[in-house]
N, C-alpha and C positions, 0 to 999 in steps of 0.2 A: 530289383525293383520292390519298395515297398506294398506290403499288402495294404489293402483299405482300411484294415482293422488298425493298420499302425498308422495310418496318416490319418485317422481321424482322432484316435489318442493324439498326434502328435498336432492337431488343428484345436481341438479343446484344450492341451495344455495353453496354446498361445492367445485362444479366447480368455481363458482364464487368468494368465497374466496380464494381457490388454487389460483387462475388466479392472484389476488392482491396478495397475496404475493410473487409468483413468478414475477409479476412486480417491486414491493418491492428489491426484493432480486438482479435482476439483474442492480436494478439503482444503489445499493449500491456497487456491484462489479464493476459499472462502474465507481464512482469512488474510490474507491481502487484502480484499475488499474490505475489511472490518478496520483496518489502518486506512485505508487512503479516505475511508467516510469519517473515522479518528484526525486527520492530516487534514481534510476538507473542514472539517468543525472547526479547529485553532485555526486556521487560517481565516475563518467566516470570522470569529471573534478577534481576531488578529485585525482585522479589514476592519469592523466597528469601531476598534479601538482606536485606530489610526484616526478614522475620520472624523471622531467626537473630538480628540486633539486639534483635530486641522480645524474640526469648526469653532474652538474654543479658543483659539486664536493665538495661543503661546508661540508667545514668543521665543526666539531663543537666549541664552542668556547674556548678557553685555559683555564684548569683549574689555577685559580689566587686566590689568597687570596684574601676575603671579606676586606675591605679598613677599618674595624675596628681593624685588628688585625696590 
């Protein structure tokens, strides 16, 4: 059976790794967030664009015969 002194080394290494990955983990979510608020913004302007189209009324363009026929 381990002594105390070894299982509390062996408790502070595993705080200590938790601790790095949970640092880990949150830079990478930091940025993911930084793309999906990047992905959120084209999309905002994506959505304006659309709708200035749709209220500008364009039409589509006249079905016409290809200039080969």
């Amino acid at each position: 059976m381990p002594d105390n002194e070894t299982r509390i080394i062996a408790l502070e290494e595993t705080v200590a790794h938790q601790g790095r990955v949970i640092e880990e983990l949150s830079d990478q979510l930091a940025e993911q967030w930084k793309v999906v608020e990047q992905t959120r913004g084209k999309l905002d302007r994506l959505t304006e664009r659309f709708l200035s189209m749709e209220e500008q009324g364009l039409e589509a363009p006249a079905n016409t015969r290809p200039p080969h026929y």
